[in-house]
PyMOL Python script that loads the backbone (N, CA, C, O; Angstrom):
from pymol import cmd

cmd.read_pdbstr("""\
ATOM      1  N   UNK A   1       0.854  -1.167   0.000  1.00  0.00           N
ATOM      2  CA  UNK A   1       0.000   0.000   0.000  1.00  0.00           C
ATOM      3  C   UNK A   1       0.903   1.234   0.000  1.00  0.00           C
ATOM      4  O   UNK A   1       1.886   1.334   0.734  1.00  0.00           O
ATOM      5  N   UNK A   2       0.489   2.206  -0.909  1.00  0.00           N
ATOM      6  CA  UNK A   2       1.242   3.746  -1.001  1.00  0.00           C
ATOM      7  C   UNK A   2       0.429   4.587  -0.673  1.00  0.00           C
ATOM      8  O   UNK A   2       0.060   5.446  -1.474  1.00  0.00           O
ATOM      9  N   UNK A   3       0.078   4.537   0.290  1.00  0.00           N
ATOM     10  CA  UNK A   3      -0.971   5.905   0.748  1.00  0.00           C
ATOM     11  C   UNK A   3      -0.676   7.091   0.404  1.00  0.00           C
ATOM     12  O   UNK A   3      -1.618   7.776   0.002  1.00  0.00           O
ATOM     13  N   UNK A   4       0.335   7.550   0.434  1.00  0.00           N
ATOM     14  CA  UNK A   4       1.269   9.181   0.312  1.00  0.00           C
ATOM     15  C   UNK A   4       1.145   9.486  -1.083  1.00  0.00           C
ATOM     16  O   UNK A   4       0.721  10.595  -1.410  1.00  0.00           O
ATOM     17  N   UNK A   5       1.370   8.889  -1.687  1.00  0.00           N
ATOM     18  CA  UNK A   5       2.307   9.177  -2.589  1.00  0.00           C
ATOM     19  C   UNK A   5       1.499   9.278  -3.893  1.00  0.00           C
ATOM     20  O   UNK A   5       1.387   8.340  -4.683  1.00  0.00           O
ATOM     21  N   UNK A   6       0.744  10.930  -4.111  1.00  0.00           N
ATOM     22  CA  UNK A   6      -0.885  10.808  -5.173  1.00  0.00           C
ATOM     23  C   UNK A   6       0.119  10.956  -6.371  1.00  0.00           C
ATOM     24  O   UNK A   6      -0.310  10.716  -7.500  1.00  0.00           O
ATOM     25  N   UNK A   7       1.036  11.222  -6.253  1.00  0.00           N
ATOM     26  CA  UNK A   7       1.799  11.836  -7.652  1.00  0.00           C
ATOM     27  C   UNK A   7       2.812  10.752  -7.810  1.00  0.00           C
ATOM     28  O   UNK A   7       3.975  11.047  -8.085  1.00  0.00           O
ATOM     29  N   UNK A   8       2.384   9.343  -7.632  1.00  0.00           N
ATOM     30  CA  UNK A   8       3.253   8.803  -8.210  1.00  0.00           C
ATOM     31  C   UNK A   8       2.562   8.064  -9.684  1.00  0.00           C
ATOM     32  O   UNK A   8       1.399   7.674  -9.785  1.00  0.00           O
ATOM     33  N   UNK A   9       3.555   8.007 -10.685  1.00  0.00           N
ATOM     34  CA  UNK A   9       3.277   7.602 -12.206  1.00  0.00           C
ATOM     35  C   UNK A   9       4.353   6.624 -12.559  1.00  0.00           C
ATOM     36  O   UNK A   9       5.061   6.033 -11.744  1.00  0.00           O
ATOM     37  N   UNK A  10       4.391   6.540 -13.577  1.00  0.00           N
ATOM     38  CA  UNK A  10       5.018   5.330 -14.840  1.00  0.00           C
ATOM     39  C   UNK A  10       6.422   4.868 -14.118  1.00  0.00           C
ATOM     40  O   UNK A  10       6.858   3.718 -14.060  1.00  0.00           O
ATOM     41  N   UNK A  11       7.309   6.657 -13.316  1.00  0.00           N
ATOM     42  CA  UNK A  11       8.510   6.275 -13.490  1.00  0.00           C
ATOM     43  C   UNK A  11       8.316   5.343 -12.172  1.00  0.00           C
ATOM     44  O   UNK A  11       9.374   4.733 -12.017  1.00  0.00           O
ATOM     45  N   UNK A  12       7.344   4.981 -11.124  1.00  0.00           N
ATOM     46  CA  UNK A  12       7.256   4.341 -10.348  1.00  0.00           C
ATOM     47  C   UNK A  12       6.690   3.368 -10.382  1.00  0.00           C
ATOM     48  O   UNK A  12       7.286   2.348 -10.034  1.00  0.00           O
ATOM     49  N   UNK A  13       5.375   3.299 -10.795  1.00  0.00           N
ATOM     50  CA  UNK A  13       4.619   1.893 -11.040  1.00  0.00           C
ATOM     51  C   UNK A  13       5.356   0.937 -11.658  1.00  0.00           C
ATOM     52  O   UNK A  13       5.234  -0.232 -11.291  1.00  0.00           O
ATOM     53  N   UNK A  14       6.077   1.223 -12.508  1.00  0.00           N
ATOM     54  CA  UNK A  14       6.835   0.150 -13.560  1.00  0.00           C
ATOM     55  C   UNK A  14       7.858  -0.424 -12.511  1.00  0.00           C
ATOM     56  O   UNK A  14       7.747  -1.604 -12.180  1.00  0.00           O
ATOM     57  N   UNK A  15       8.589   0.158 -12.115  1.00  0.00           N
ATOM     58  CA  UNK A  15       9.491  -0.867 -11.553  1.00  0.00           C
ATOM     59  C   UNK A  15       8.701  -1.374 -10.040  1.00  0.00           C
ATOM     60  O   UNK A  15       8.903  -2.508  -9.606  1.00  0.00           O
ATOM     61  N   UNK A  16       8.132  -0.759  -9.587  1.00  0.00           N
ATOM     62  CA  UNK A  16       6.950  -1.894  -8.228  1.00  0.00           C
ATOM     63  C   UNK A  16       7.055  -3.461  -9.303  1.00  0.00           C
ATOM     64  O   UNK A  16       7.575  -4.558  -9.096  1.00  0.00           O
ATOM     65  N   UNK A  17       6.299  -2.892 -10.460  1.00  0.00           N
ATOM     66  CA  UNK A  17       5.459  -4.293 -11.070  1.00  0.00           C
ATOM     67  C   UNK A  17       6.623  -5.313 -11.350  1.00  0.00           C
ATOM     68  O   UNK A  17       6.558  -6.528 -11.163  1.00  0.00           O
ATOM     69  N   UNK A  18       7.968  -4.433 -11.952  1.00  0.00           N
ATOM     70  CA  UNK A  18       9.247  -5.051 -12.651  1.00  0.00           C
ATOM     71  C   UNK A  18       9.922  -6.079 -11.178  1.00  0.00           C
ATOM     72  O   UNK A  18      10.150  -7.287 -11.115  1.00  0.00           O
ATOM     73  N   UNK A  19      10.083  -5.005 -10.161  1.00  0.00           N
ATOM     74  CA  UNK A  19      10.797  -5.362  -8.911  1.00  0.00           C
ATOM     75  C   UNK A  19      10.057  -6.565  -7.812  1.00  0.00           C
ATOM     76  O   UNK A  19      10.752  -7.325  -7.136  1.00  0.00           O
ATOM     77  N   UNK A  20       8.513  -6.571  -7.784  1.00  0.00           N
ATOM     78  CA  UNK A  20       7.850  -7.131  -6.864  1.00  0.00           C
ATOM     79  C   UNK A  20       7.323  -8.370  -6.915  1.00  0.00           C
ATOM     80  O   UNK A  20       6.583  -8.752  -6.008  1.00  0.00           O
ATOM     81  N   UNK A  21       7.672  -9.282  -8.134  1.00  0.00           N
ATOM     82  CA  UNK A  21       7.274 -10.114  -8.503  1.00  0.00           C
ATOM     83  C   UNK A  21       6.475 -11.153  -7.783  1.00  0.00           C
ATOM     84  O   UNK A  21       5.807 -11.969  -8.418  1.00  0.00           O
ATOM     85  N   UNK A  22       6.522 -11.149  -6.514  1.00  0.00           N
ATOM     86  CA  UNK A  22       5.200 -11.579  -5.515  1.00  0.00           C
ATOM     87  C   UNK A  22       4.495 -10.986  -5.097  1.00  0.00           C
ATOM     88  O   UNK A  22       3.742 -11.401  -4.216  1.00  0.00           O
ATOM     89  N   UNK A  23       4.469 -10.077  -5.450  1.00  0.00           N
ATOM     90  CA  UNK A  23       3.030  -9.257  -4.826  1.00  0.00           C
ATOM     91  C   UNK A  23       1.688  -9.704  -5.276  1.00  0.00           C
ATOM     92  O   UNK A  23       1.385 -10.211  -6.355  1.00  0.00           O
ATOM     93  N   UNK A  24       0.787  -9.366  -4.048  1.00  0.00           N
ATOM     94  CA  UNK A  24      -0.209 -10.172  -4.398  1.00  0.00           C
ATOM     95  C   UNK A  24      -1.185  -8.730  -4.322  1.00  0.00           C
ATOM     96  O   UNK A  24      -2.194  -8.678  -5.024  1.00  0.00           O
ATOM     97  N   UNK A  25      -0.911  -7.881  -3.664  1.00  0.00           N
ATOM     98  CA  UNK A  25      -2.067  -6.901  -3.444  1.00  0.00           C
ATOM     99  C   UNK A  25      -1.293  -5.011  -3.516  1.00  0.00           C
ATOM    100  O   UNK A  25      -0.447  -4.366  -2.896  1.00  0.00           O
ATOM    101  N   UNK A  26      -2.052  -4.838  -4.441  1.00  0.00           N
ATOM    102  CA  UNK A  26      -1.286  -3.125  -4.749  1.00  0.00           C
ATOM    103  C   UNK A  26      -2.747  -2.544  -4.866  1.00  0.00           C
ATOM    104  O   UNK A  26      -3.674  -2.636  -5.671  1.00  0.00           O
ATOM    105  N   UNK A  27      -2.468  -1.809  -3.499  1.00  0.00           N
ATOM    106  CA  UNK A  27      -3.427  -0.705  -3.474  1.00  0.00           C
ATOM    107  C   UNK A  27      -2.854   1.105  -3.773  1.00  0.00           C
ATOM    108  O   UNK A  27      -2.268   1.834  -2.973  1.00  0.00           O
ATOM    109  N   UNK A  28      -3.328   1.442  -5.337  1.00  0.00           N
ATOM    110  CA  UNK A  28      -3.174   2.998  -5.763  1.00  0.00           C
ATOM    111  C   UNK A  28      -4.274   3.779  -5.475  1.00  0.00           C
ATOM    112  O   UNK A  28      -4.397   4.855  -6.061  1.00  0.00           O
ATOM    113  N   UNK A  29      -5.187   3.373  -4.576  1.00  0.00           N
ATOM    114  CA  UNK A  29      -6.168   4.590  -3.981  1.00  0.00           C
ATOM    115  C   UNK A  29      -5.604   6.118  -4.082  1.00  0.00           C
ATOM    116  O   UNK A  29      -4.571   6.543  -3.564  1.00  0.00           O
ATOM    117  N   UNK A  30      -6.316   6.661  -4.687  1.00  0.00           N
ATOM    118  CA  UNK A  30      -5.662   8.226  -4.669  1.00  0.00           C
ATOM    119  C   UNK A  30      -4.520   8.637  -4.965  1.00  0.00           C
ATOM    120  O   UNK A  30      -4.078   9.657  -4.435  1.00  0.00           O
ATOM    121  N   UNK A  31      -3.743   7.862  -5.958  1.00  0.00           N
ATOM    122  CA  UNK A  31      -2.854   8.174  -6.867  1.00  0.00           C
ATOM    123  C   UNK A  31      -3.302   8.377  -7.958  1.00  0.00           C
ATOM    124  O   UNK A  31      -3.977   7.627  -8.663  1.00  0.00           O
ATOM    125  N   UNK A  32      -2.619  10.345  -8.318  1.00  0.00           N
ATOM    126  CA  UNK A  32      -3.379  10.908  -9.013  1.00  0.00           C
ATOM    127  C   UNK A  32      -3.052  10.865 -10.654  1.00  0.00           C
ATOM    128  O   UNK A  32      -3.910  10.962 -11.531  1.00  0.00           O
ATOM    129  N   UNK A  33      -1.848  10.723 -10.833  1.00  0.00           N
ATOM    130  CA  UNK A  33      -1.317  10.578 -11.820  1.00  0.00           C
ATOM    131  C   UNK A  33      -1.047   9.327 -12.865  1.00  0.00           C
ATOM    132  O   UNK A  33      -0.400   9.323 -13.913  1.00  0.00           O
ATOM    133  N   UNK A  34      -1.761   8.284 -12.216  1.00  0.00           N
ATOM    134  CA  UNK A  34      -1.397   6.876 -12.787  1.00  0.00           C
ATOM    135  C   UNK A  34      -2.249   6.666 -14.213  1.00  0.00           C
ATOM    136  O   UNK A  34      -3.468   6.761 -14.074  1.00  0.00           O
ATOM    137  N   UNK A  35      -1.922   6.482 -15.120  1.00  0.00           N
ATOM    138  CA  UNK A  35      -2.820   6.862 -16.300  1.00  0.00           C
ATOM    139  C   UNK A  35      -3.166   5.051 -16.846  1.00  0.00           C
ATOM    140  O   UNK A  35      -2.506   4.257 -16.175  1.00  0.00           O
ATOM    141  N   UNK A  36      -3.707   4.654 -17.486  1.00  0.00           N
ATOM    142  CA  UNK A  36      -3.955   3.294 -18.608  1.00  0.00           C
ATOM    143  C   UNK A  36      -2.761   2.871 -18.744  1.00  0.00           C
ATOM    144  O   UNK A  36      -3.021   1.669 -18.695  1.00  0.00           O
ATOM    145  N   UNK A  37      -1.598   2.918 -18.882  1.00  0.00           N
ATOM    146  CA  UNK A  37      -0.511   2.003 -19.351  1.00  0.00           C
ATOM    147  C   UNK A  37       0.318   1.743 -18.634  1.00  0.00           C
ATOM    148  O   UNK A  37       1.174   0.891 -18.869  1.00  0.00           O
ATOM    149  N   UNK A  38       0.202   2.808 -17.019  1.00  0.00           N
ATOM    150  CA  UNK A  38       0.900   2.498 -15.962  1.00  0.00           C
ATOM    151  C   UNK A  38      -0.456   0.854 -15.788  1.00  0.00           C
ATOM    152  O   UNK A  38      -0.067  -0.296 -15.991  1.00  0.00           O
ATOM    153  N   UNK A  39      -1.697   1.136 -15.460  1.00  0.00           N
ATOM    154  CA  UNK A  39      -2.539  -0.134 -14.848  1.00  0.00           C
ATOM    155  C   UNK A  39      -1.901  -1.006 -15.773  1.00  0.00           C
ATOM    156  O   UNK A  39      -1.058  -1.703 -15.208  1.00  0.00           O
ATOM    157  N   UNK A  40      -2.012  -1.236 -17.103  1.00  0.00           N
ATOM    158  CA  UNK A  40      -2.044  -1.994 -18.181  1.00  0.00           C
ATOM    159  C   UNK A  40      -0.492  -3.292 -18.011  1.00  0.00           C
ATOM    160  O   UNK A  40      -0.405  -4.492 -18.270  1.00  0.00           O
ATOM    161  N   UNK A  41       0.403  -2.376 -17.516  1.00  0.00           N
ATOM    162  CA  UNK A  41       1.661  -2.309 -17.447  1.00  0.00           C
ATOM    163  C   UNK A  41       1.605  -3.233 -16.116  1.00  0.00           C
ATOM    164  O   UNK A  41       1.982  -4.401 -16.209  1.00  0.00           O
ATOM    165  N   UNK A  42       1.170  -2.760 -14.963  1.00  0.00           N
ATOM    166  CA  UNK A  42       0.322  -3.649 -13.680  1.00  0.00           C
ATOM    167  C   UNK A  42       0.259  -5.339 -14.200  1.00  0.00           C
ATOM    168  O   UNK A  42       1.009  -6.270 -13.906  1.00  0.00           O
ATOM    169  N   UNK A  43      -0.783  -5.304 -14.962  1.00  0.00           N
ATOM    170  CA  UNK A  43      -1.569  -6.057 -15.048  1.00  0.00           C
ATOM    171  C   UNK A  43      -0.946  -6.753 -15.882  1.00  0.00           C
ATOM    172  O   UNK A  43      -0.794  -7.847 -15.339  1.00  0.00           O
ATOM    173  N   UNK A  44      -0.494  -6.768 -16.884  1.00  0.00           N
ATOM    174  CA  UNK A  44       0.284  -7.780 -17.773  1.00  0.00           C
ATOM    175  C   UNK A  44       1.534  -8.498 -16.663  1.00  0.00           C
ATOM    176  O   UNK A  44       1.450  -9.693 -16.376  1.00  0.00           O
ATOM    177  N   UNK A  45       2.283  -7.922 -16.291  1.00  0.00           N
ATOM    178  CA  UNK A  45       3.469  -8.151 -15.344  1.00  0.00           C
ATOM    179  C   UNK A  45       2.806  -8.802 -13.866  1.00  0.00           C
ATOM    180  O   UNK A  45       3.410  -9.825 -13.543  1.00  0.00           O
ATOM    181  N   UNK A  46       1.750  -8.440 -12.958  1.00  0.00           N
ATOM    182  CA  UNK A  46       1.624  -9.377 -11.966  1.00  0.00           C
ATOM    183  C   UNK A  46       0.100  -9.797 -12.124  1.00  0.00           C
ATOM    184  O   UNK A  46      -0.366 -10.183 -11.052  1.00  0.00           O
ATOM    185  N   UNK A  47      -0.542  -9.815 -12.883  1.00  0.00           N
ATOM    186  CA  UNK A  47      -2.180  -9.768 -12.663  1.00  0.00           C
ATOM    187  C   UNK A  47      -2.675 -10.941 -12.420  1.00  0.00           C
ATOM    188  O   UNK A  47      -3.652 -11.018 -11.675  1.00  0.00           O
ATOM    189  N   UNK A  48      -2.008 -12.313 -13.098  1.00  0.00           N
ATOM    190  CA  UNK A  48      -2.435 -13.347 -12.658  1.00  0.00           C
ATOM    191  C   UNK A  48      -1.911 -14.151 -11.101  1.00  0.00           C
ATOM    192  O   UNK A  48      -2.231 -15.260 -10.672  1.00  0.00           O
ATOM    193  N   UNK A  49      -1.180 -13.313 -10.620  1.00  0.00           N
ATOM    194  CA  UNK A  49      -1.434 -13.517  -8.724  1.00  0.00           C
ATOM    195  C   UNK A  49      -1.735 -12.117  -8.180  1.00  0.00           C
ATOM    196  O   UNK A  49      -2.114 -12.186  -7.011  1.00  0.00           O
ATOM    197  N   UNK A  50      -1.690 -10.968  -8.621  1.00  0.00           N
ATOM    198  CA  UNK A  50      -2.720 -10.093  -7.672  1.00  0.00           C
ATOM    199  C   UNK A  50      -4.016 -10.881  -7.107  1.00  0.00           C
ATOM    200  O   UNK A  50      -4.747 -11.542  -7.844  1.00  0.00           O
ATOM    201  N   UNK A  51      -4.221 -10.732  -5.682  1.00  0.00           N
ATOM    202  CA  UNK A  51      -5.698 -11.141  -5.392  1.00  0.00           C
ATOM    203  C   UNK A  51      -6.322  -9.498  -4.893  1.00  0.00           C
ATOM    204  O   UNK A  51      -7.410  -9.467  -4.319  1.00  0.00           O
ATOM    205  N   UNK A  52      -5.585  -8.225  -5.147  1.00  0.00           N
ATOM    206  CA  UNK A  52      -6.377  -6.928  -4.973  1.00  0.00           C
ATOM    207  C   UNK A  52      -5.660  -6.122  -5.190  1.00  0.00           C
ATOM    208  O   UNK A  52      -4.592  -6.058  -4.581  1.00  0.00           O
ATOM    209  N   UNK A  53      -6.084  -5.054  -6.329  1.00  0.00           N
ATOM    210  CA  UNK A  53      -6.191  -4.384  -6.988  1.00  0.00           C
ATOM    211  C   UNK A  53      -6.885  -3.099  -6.731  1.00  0.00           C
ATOM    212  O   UNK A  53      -7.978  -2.806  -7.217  1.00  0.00           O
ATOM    213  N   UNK A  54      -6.274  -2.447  -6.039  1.00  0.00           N
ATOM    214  CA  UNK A  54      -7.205  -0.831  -5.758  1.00  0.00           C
ATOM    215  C   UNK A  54      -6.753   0.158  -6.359  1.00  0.00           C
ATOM    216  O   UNK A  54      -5.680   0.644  -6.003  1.00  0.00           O
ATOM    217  N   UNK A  55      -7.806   0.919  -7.893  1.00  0.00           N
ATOM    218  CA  UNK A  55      -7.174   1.990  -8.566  1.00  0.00           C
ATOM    219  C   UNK A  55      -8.518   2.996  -8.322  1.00  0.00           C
ATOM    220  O   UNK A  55      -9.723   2.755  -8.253  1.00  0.00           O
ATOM    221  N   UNK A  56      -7.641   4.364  -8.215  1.00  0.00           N
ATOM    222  CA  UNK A  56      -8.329   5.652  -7.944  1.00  0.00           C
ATOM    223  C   UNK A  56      -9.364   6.337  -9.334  1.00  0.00           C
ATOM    224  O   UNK A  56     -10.236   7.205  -9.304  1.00  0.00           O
ATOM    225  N   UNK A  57      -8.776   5.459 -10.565  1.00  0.00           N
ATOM    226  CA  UNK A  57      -9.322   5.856 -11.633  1.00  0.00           C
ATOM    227  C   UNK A  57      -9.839   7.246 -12.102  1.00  0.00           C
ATOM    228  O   UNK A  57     -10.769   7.268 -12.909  1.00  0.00           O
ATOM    229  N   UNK A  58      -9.069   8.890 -11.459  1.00  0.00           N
ATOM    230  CA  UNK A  58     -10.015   9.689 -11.980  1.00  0.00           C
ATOM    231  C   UNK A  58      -9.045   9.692 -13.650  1.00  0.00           C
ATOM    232  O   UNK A  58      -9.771   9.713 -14.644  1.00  0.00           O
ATOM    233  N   UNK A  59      -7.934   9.678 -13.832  1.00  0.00           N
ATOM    234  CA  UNK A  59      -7.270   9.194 -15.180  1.00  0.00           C
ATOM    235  C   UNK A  59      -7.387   8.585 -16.192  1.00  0.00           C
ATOM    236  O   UNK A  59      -7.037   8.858 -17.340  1.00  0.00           O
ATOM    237  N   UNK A  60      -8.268   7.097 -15.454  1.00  0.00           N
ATOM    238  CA  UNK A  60      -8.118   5.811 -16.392  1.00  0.00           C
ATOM    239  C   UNK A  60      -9.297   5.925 -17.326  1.00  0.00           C
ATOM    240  O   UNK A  60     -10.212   6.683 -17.003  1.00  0.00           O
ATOM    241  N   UNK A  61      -9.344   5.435 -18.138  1.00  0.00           N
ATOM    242  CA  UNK A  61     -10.011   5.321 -19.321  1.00  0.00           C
ATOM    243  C   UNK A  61     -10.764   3.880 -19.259  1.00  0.00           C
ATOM    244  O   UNK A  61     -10.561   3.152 -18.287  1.00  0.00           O
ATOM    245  N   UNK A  62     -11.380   3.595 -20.000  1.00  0.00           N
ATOM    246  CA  UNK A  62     -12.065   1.888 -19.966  1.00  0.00           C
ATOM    247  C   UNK A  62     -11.551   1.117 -20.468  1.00  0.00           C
ATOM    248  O   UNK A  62     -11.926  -0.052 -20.374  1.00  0.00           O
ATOM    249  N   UNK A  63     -10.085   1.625 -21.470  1.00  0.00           N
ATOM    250  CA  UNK A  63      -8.971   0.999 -21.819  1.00  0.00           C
ATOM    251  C   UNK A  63      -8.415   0.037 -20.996  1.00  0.00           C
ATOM    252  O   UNK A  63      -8.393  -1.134 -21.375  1.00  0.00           O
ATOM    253  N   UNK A  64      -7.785   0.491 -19.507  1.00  0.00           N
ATOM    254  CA  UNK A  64      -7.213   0.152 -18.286  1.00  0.00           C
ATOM    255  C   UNK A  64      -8.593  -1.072 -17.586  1.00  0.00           C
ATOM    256  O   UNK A  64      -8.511  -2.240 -17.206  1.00  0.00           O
ATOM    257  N   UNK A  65      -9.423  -0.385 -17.649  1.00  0.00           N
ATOM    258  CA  UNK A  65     -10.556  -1.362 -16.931  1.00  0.00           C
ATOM    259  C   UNK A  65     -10.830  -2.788 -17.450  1.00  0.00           C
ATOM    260  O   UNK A  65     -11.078  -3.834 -16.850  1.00  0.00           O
ATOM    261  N   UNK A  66     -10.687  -2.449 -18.942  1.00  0.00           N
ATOM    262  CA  UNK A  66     -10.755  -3.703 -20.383  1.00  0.00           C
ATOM    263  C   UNK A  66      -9.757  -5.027 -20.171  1.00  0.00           C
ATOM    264  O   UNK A  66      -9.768  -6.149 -20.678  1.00  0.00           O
ATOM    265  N   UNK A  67      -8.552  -4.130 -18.808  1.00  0.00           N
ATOM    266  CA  UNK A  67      -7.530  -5.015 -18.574  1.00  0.00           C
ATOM    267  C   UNK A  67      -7.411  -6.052 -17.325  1.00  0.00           C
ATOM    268  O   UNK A  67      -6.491  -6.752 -16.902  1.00  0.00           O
ATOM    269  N   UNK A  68      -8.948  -5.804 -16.869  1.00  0.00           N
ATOM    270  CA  UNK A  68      -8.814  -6.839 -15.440  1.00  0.00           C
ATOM    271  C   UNK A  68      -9.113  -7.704 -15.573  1.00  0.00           C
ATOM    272  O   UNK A  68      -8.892  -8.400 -14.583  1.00  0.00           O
ATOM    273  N   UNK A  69      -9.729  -8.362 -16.594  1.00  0.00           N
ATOM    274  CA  UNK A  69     -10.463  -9.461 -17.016  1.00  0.00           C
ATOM    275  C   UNK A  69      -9.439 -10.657 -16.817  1.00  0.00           C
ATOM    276  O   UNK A  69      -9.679 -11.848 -16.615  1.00  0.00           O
ATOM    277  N   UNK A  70      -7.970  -9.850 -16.958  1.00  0.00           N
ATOM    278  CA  UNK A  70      -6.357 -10.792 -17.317  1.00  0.00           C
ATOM    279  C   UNK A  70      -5.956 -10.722 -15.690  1.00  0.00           C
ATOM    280  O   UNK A  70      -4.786 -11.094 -15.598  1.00  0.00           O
ATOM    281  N   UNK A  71      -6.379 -10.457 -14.672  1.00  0.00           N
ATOM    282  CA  UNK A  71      -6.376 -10.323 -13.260  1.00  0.00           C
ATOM    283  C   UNK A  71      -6.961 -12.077 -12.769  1.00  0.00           C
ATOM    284  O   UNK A  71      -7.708 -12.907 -13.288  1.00  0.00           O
ATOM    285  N   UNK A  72      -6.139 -12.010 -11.509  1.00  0.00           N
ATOM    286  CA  UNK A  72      -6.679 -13.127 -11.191  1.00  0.00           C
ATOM    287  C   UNK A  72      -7.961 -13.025  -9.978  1.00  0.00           C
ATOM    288  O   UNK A  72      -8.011 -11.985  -9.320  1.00  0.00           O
ATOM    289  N   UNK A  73      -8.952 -14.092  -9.715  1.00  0.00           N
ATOM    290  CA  UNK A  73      -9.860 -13.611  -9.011  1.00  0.00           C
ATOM    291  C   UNK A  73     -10.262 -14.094  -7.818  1.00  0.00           C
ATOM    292  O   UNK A  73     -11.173 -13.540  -7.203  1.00  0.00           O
TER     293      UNK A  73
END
""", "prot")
cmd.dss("prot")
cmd.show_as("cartoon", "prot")
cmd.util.cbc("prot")
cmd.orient("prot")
């Protein structure tokens, strides 16, 4: 969980997803800056063992949303 941190984007999400390779739960509540290809980027790299997934979505598009389906449940 990153509570703080609303302005974090790409140059951060990417390496969480690159670096964390067990993670099971990434909560971006109120991270303001995270756009579709940071989630997308998420989700290809850990989605089939995430068991939770919390995005703030005022950014995301239905592009990003189109991508949970590849999430595990």
């Amino acid at each position: 969980m990153i509570p703080f941190l609303q302005y974090l984007s790409e140059a951060t999400v990417g390496p969480i997803a690159d670096s964390c390779l067990l993670l099971r739960k990434l909560i971006l509540g109120g991270v303001m800056l995270i756009v579709d290809e940071d989630v997308i980027h998420v989700i290809e790299k850990l989605g089939k063992q995430l068991t939770t997934l919390v995005l703030d979505g005022l950014l995301l598009t239905d592009i990003a949303y189109s991508h949970l389906d590849n999430c595990a449940r």
